[in-house]
N, C-alpha and C positions, 0 to 999 in steps of 0.2 A: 396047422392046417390052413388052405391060400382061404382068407372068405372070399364075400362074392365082387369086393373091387378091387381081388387080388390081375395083377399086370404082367406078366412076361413078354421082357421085351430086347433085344440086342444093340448093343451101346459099344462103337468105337471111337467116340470123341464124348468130352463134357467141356461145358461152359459151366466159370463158376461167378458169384456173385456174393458177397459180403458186406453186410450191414453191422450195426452192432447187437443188434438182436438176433440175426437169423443168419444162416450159410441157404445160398440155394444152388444149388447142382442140377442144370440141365442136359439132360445125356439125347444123344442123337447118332446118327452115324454117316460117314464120311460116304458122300459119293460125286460123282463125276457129274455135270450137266454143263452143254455145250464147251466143252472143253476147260473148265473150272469142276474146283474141286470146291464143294457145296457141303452145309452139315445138312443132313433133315434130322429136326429137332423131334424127339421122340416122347418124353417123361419131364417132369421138374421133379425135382425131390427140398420139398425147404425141410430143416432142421435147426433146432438150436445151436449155438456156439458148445453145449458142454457134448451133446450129442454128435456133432461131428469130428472134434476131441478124441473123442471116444470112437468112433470109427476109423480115424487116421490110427490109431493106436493099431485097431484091430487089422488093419489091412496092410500096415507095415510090418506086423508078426506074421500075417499069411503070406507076403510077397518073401519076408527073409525063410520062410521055411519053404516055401516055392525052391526058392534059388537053393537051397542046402541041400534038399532030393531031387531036383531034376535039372537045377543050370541057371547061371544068370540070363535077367531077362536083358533082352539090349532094345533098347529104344530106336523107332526109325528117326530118323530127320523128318521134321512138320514139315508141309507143302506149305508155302511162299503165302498163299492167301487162303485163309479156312471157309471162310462164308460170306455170302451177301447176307444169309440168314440170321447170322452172330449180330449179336446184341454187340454194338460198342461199348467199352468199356471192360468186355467179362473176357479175361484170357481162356483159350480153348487148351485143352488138356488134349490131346492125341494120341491114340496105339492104333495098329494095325491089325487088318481082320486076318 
């Protein structure tokens, strides 16, 4: 059950960031502003190293059983420049809405 600072929110881009104590995942989503394609950052999620481990696990058994009942996913081609808003340093991870 969501408590009361449970979040729903829609993410077509992440930034990520790695220390040796922590992963942070910033999710945002891709939009157009004067003719640039911008992120507007939306959530952070930090987690542990074992915990997000543990989530690549999880989300590469849901991506391969994705693909085995309904089709591979295909990746667009990134736009040439992701953000003014992107943190230097943190590569942007990209899908399409």
């Amino acid at each position: 059950m969501p408590g009361e600072k449970f979040v729903r929110t829609y993410a077509n881009a992440a930034n990520m960031e790695v220390t040796p104590w922590d992963f942070k995942i910033v999710f945002g989503e891709l939009k157009k502003s004067e003719g640039k394609v911008v992120i507007e950052q939306s959530v952070e999620v930090t987690m542990s190293p074992q915990h997000a481990k543990a989530l690549a696990e999880i989300l590469s058994s849901n991506v391969r059983e994705y693909e085995k009942n309904i089709g591979e996913i295909k990746l667009p081609r990134p736009p040439e420049r992701a953000s003014e808003n992107q943190q230097s340093g943190m590569p942007t991870l990209i899908g399409k809405a």
